[in-house]
N, C-alpha and C positions, 0 to 999 in steps of 0.2 A: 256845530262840530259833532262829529258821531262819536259814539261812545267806544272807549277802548276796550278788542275786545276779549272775551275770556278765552285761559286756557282751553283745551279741548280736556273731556273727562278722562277719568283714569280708565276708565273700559276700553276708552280707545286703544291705550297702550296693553291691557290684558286681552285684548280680543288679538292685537298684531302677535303677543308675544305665545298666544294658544295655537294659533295658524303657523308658528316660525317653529312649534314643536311638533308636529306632521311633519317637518322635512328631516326626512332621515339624512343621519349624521352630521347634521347642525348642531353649531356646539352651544349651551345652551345659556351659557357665560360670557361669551361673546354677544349672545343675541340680549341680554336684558341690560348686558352695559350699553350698548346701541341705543335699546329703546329708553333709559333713564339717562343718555345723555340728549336725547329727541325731547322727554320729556322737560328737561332743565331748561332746555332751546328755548321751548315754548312756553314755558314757566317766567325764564327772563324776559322775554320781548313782550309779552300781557304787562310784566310787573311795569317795565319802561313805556308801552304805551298807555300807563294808569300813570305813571309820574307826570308824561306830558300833558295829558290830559286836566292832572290837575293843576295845569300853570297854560290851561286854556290854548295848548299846540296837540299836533298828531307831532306822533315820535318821526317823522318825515321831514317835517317843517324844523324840530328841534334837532336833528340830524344834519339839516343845512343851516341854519343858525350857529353851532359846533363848529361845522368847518369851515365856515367864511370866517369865524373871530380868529382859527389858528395863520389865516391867510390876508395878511394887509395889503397886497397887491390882486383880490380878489382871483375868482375862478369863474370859469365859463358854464354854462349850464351841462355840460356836456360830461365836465369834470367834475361838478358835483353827482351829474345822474352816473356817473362810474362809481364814486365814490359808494355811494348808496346802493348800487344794485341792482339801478332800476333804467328803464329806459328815458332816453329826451323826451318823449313824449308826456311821461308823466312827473318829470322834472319840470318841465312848463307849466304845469297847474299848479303844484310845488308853490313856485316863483311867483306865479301871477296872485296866488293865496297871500304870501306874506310882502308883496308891493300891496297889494293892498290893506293891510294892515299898517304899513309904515315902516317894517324892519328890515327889507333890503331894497336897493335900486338895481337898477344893470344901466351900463355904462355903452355903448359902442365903443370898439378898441380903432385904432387911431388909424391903421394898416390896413382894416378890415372892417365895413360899414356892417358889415352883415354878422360879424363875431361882435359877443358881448362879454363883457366881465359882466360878474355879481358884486356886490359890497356888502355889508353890513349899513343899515344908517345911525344913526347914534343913536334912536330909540332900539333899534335890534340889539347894538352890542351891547348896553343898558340891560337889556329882557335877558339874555344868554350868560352874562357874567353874572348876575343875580341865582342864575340859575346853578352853575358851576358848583358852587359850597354845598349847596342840596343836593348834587347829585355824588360828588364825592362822596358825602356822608352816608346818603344810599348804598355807593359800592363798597364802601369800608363793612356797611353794615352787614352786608350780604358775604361778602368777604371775612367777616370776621367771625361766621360757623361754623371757619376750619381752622385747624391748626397751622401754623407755619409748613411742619414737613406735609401736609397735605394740600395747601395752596401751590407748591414746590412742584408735588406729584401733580397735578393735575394741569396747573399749566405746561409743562413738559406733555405728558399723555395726552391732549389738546392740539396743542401745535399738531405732534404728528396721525393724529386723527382727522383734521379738518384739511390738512395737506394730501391725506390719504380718501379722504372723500373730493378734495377738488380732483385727484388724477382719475380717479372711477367715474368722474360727472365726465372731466373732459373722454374718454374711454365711448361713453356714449354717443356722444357727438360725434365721434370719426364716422362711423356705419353710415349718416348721412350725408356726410360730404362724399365717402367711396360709392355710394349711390349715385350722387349728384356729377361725378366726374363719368361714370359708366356711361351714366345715359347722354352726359355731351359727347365720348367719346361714340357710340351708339348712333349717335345723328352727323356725326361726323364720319362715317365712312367706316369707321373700327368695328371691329367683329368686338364684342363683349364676351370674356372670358367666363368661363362658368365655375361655378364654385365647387369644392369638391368635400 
């Protein structure tokens, strides 16, 4: 299994935040909370792929582990790989990793030869609920070098941060679907409007 791996250096984040002060009228308070919540990002997913790692998983495989134990009527690969982030493709290697180890099956579903549920097997939910207490105690720990009124503030500030970078991600994506509709209408006979 490869090794989990490390944050990226602090330069990285002072080099982004020396280039984000060249831009006139960037506010500069804004830009360093950006870059120290970037940094904490990547600070937690290193720490969690050293925890998996030192209970012999990629934080991937302990990710699906997690959420098959919360789901007794199992989930499809399809719904784990949403779950996660990531595409079915690399949810299949996922799967095929920990059937081989012994801690999930997949099932064909009854209606549909060709859809599969996942399970847990009983060495998985074994390996995952062992796992449980230690990670709790990880997040308490991590959690507990803030105060109540600033654990308060920040998950509030949070939500509407990461809600406000999902609609600037989704923002991007339009430009290429309005591309991808031009140029069908384009081939279809339609004069393409120009921009102004």
């Amino acid at each position: 299994m490869a090794l989990p791996r490390r944050p990226p250096s602090l330069e990285r984040y002072e080099c982004a935040r020396r280039l984000m002060a060249r831009v006139p009228g960037a506010d500069p308070t804004a830009i360093d909370t950006c870059l120290a919540l970037w940094r904490f990002s990547e600070e937690m997913s290193a720490s969690f792929e050293a925890f998996y790692a030192a209970h012999r998983l990629s934080s991937a495989r302990g990710h699906v582990l997690a959420q098959l134990l919360s789901e007794e009527h199992g989930l499809t690969p399809a719904q784990l790989a949403e779950r996660a982030g990531t595409t079915p493709p690399s949810m299949t290697g996922v799967l095929r990793s920990l059937e081989r180890e012994g801690l999930v099956r997949r099932r064909a579903m009854s209606d549909d030869r060709r859809s599969q549920s996942v399970f847990l097997t009983a060495q998985g939910r074994r390996r995952v609920e062992a796992l449980l207490p230690l990670m709790a105690r990880r997040l308490v720990d991590l959690a507990g070098t803030l105060r109540p009124e600033e654990r308060t503030a920040m998950l509030s500030g949070s939500r509407r941060l990461w809600e406000r970078a999902r609609a600037l991600s989704a923002l991007l994506a339009e430009p290429e679907a309005d591309r991808k509709r031009s140029r069908s209408r384009s081939r279809n006979g339609h004069r393409r409007r120009g921009r102004g």
